[in-house]
C-alpha positions in Angstrom: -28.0 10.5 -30.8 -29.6 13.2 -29.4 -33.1 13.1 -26.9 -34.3 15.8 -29.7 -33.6 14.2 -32.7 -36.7 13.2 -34.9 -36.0 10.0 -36.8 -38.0 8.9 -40.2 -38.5 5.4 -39.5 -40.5 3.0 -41.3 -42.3 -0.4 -40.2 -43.2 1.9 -36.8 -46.7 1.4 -36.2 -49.2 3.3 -33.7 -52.9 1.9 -32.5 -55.5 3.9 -30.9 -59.2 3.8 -30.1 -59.1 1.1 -32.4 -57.2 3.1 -35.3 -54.4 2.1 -37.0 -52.4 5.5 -37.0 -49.2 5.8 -38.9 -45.8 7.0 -37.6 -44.2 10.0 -39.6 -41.3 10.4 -36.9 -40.1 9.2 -33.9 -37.6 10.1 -31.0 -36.6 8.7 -27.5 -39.5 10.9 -26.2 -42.3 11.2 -28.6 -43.3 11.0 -31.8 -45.3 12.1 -34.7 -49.1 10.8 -35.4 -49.6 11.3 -39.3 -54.2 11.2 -38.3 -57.5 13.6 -39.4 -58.4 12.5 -35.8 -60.1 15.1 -33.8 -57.4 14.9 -31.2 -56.8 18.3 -28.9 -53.7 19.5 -27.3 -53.5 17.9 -24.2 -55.2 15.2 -24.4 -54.3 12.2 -23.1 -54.0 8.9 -25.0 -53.0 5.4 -24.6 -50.8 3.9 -27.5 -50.1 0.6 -28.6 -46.7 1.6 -30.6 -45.7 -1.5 -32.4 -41.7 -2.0 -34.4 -39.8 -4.1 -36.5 -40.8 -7.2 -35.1 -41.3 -6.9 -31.8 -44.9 -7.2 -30.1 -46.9 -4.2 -29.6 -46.5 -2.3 -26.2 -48.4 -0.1 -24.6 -47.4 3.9 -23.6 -49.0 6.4 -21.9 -49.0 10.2 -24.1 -49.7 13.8 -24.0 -50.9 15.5 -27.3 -48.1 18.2 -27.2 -48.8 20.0 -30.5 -50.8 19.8 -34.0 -50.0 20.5 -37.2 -52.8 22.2 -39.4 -53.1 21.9 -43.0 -54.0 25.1 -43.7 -51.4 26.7 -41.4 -48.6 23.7 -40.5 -46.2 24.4 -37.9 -43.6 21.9 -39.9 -44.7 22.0 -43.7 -42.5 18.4 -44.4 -44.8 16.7 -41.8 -48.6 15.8 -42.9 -51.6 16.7 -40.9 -51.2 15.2 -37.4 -49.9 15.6 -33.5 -47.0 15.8 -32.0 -47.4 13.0 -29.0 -45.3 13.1 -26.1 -44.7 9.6 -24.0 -45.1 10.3 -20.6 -45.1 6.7 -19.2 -43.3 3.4 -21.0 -41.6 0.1 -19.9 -37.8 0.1 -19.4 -37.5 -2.6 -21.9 -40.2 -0.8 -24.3 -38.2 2.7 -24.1 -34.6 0.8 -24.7 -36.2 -1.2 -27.6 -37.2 2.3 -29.3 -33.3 3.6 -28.8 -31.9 0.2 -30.4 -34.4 1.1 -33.6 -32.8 4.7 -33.5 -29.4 3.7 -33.2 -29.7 0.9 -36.0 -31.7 3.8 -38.3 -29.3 5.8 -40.9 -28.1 9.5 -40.3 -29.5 10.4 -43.3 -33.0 9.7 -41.8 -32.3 11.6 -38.7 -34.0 15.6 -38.7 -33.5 18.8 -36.1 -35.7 18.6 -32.9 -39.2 19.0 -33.4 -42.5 20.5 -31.4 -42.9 17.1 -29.3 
């Protein structure tokens, strides 16, 4: 596994300001927020991310890029942002690479914008 490898994951879930957001893909460092939120690049966000199982936890992100509809910067991705974590838990972070690990190659893309 690579730290730029974007995995399609299901049962990932994302909360913020009160939103339920889904996931569209995720890596050791960031992931993908499928929203019509008026979010800007740069912005700074506090997540609840929430997998398989396993209570939500909280992470700190950066909007790093967005992908338009009318112009998308990755055409298989819906409208959304890119998010990059820039603070999470030891435990939280490890619990993310054991969901990678145990997720199939065939769900595993080329390194995205994050």
């Amino acid at each position: 596994m690579k730290s730029g490898d974007r995995f399609f994951v299901g049962g990932i879930t994302c909360e913020y300001d009160g939103h339920a957001l889904p996931v569209a893909n995720v890596s050791v460092g960031g992931l993908f927020v499928a929203t019509e939120l008026p979010l800007l690049v740069g912005q700074v966000l506090e997540l609840q991310l929430g997998l398989h199982g396993r209570d939500p936890f909280r992470v700190l992100a950066r909007v790093s890029w967005f992908n338009d509809p009318e112009s998308p910067k990755a055409p298989d991705l819906p409208q959304g942002f890119g998010i990059q974590i820039t603070r999470i838990g030891l435990a939280d972070k490890l619990a993310i690479v054991d969901v990678l690990k145990r997720t199939p190659p065939a769900a595993i893309r080329g390194r995205r914008r994050e």
